[in-house]
DRENMAR-935847 format. One record per residue: x, y, z of N, C-alpha, C, O in turn. Coordinates in pm, whole numbers. Layout:
N
PT   n.east   n.north     n.up   ca.east   ca.north    ca.up   c.east   c.north     c.up   o.east   o.north     o.up
PT        X         Y        Z         X          Y        Z        X         Y        Z        X         Y        Z
...
***
This chain:
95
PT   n.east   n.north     n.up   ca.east   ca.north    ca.up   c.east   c.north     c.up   o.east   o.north     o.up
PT     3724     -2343    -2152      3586      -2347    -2196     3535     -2202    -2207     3555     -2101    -2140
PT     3464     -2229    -2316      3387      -2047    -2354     3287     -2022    -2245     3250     -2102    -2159
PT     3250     -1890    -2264      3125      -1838    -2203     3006     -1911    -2307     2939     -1996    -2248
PT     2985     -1899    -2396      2894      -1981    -2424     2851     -2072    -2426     2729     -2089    -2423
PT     2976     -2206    -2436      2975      -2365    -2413     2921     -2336    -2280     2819     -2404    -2286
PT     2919     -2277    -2153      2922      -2299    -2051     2775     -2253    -2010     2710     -2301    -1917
PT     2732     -2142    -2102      2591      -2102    -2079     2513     -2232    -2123     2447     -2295    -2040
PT     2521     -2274    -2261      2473      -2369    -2341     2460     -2513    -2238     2382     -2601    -2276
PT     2522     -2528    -2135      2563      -2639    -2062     2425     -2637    -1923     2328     -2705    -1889
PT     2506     -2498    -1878      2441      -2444    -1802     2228     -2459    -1850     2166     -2527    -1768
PT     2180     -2425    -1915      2044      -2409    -1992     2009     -2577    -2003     1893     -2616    -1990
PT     2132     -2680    -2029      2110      -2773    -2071     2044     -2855    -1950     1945     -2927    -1945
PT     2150     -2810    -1843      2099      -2876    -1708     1989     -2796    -1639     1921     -2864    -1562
PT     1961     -2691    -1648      1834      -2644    -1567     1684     -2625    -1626     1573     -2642    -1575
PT     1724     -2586    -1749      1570      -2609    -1789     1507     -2754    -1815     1385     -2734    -1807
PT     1522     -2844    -1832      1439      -3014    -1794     1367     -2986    -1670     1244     -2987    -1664
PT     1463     -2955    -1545      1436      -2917    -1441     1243     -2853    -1455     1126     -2883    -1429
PT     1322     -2760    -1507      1203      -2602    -1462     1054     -2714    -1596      935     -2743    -1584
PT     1109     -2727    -1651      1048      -2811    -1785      940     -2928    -1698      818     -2923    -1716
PT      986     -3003    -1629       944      -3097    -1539      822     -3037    -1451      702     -3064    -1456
PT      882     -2958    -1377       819      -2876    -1266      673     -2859    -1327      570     -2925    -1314
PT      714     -2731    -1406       561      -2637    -1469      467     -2789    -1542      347     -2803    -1519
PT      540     -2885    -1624       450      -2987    -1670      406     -3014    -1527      322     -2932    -1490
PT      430     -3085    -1455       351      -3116    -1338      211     -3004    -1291      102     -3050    -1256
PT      230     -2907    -1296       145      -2820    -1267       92     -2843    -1377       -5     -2915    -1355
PT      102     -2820    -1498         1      -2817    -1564      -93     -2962    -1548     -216     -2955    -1551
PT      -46     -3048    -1535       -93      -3209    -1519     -196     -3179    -1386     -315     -3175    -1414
PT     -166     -3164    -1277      -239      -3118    -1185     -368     -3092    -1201     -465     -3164    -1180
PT     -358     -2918    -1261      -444      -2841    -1339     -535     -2914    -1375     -635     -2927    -1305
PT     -517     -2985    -1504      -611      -3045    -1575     -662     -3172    -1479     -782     -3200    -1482
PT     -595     -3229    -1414      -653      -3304    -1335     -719     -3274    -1240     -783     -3379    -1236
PT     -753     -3224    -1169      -845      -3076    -1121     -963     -3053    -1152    -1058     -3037    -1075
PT     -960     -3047    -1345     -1075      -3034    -1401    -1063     -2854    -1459    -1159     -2798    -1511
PT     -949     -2797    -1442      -959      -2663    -1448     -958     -2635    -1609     -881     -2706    -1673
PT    -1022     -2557    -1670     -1018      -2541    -1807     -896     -2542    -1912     -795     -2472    -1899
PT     -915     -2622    -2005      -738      -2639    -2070     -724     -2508    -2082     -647     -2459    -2000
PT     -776     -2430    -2161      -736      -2288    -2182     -682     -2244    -2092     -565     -2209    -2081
PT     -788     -2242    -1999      -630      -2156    -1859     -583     -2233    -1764     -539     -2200    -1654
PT     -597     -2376    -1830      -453      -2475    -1745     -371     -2431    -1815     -293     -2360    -1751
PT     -330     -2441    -1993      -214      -2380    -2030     -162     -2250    -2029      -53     -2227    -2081
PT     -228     -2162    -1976      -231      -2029    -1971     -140     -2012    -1858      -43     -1939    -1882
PT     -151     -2086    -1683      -135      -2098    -1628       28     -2107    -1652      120     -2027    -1643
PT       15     -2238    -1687       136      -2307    -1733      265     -2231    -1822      378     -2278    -1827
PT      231     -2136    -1874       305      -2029    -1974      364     -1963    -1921      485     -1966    -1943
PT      312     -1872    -1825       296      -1825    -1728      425     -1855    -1621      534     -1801    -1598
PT      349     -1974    -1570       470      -2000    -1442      604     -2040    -1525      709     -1984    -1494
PT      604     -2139    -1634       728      -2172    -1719      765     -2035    -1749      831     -1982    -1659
PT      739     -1955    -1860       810      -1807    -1849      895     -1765    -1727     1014     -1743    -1707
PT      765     -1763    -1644       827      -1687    -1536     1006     -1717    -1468     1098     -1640    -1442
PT      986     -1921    -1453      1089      -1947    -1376     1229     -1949    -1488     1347     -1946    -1451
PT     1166     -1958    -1671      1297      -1927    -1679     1326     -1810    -1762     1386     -1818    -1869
PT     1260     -1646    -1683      1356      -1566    -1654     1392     -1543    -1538     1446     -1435    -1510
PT     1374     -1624    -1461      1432      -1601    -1306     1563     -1681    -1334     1668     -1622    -1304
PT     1572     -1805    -1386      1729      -1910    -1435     1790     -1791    -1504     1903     -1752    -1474
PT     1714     -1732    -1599      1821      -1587    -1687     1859     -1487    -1640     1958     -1423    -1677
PT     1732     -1445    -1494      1820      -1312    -1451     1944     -1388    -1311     1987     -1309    -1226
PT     1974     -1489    -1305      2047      -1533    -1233     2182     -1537    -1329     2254     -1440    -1304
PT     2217     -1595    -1398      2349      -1608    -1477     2360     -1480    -1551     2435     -1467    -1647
PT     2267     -1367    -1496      2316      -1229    -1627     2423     -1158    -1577     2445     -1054    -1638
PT     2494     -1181    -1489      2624      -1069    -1485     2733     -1202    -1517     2840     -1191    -1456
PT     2727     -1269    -1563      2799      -1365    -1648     2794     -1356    -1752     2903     -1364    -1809
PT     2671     -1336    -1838      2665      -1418    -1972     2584     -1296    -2050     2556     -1323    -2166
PT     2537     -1153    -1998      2475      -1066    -2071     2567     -1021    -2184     2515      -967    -2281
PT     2644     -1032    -2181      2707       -988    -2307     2704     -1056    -2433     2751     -1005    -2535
PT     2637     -1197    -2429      2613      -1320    -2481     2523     -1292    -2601     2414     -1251    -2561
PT     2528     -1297    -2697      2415      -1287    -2786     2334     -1375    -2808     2254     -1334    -2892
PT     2311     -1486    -2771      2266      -1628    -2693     2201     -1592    -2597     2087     -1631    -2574
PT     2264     -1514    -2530      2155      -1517    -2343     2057     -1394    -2419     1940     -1378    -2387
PT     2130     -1307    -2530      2018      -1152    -2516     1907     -1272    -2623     1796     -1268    -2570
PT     1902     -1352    -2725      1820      -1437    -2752     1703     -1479    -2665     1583     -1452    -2673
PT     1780     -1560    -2572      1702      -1655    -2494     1672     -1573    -2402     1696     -1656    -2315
PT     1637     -1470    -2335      1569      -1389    -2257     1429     -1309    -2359     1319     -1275    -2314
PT     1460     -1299    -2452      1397      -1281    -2534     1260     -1366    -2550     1149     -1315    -2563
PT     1287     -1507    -2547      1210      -1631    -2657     1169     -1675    -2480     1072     -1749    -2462
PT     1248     -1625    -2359      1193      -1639    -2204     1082     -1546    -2224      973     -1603    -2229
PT     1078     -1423    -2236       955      -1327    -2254      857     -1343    -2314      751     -1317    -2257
PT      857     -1379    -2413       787      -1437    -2497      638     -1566    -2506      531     -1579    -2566
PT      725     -1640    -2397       645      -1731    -2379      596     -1694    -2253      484     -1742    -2235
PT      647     -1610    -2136       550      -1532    -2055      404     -1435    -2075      300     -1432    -2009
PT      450     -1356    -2202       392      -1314    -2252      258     -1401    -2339      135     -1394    -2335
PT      316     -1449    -2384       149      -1571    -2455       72     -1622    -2341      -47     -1652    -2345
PT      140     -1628    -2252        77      -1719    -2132      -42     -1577    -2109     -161     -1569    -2137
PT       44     -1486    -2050       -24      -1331    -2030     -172     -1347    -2143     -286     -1336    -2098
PT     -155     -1364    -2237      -197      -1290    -2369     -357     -1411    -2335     -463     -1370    -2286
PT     -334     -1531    -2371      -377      -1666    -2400     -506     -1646    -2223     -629     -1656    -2224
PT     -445     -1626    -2139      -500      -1592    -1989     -616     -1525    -2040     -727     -1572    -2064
PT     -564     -1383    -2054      -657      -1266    -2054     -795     -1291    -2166     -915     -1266    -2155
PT     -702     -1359    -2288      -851      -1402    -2374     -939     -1545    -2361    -1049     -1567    -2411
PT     -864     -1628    -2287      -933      -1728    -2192    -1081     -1634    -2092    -1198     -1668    -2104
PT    -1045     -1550    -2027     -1102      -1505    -1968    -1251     -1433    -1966    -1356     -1429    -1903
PT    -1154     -1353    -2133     -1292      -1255    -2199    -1350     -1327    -2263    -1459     -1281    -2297
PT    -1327     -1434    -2302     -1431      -1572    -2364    -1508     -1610    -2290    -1625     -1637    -2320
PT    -1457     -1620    -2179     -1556      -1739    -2057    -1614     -1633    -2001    -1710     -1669    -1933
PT    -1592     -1492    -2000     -1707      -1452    -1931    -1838     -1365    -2000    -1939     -1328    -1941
PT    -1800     -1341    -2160     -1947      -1329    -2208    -2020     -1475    -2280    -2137     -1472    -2320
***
Protein backbone atom coordinates (compact mmCIF):
# COMPACT_ATOMS: atom_id res chain seq x y z
CA UNK A 1 0.00 0.00 0.00
CA UNK A 2 1.10 3.64 -1.00
CA UNK A 3 1.75 6.54 1.16
CA UNK A 4 -1.11 8.08 -0.18
CA UNK A 5 -3.82 5.25 -0.19
CA UNK A 6 -2.83 5.19 3.39
CA UNK A 7 -3.01 8.99 4.07
CA UNK A 8 -6.36 9.02 2.03
CA UNK A 9 -7.55 6.14 4.51
CA UNK A 10 -6.06 7.60 7.29
CA UNK A 11 -8.26 11.38 6.67
CA UNK A 12 -11.06 8.99 5.86
CA UNK A 13 -11.24 7.65 9.38
CA UNK A 14 -10.45 10.74 11.45
CA UNK A 15 -12.00 13.53 10.13
CA UNK A 16 -16.04 12.30 10.63
CA UNK A 17 -14.55 12.05 13.96
CA UNK A 18 -13.23 15.72 14.37
CA UNK A 19 -16.42 16.52 11.84
CA UNK A 20 -18.83 15.16 14.60
CA UNK A 21 -17.12 16.76 17.50
CA UNK A 22 -16.92 20.62 16.28
CA UNK A 23 -20.80 19.99 14.83
CA UNK A 24 -21.72 19.28 18.33
CA UNK A 25 -20.23 22.41 19.53
CA UNK A 26 -21.56 24.27 17.15
CA UNK A 27 -25.19 22.69 18.00
CA UNK A 28 -24.54 23.58 21.60
CA UNK A 29 -23.66 27.13 20.65
CA UNK A 30 -26.70 27.85 18.99
CA UNK A 31 -28.57 26.16 21.50
CA UNK A 32 -27.27 28.47 24.04
CA UNK A 33 -28.71 31.18 22.06
CA UNK A 34 -25.13 32.46 21.12
CA UNK A 35 -25.16 34.46 17.85
CA UNK A 36 -25.01 32.31 14.52
CA UNK A 37 -22.33 34.53 13.32
CA UNK A 38 -20.04 33.68 16.03
CA UNK A 39 -21.50 30.21 16.69
CA UNK A 40 -20.03 29.52 13.21
CA UNK A 41 -17.10 31.50 13.69
CA UNK A 42 -16.48 29.55 16.70
CA UNK A 43 -16.98 26.47 14.93
CA UNK A 44 -14.28 27.26 12.03
CA UNK A 45 -12.15 27.91 14.32
CA UNK A 46 -12.10 24.87 16.58
CA UNK A 47 -12.71 22.51 13.21
CA UNK A 48 -9.53 24.22 11.59
CA UNK A 49 -7.82 24.04 14.47
CA UNK A 50 -8.25 20.12 15.29
CA UNK A 51 -7.60 19.29 11.77
CA UNK A 52 -4.26 20.80 11.70
CA UNK A 53 -3.45 19.20 14.79
CA UNK A 54 -4.69 15.40 12.76
CA UNK A 55 -2.04 17.08 9.97
CA UNK A 56 0.70 18.09 12.11
CA UNK A 57 0.51 14.54 13.57
CA UNK A 58 1.00 12.29 10.36
CA UNK A 59 3.65 15.04 8.90
CA UNK A 60 6.89 13.17 9.25
CA UNK A 61 5.04 10.50 7.26
CA UNK A 62 3.24 12.01 4.61
CA UNK A 63 4.94 15.74 4.12
CA UNK A 64 6.33 14.89 1.15
CA UNK A 65 2.75 14.16 -0.10
CA UNK A 66 1.36 16.63 -2.41
CA UNK A 67 -2.05 15.67 -0.95
CA UNK A 68 -1.02 16.36 2.68
CA UNK A 69 0.92 19.91 1.32
CA UNK A 70 -2.95 20.42 -0.22
CA UNK A 71 -4.86 19.52 2.68
CA UNK A 72 -2.89 21.52 5.24
CA UNK A 73 -3.47 24.14 3.09
CA UNK A 74 -7.58 23.93 2.62
CA UNK A 75 -6.83 22.97 6.98
CA UNK A 76 -5.62 26.72 7.12
CA UNK A 77 -7.90 28.00 5.36
CA UNK A 78 -10.83 27.19 7.03
CA UNK A 79 -9.05 28.31 10.33
CA UNK A 80 -8.48 31.25 8.86
CA UNK A 81 -12.30 32.20 7.77
CA UNK A 82 -13.24 31.18 11.11
CA UNK A 83 -10.38 33.94 12.25
CA UNK A 84 -11.63 36.33 9.54
CA UNK A 85 -15.75 35.70 9.93
CA UNK A 86 -14.96 36.13 14.19
CA UNK A 87 -13.24 39.37 13.93
CA UNK A 88 -16.03 40.88 11.54
CA UNK A 89 -18.78 39.27 13.63
CA UNK A 90 -17.38 41.35 16.20
CA UNK A 91 -16.79 44.80 14.49
CA UNK A 92 -20.47 44.49 13.46
CA UNK A 93 -21.89 43.83 16.82
CA UNK A 94 -20.07 46.35 18.38
CA UNK A 95 -20.88 49.59 16.43
Amino acid sequence: MNDRHTLINYYAFTIPHITVLAGALLGILLIVGINPKIALSIFSIVYGSLLIIIGLIVRPQFSKLTLYKISIIFFLGILLAGIVLFSLSLAIGSS
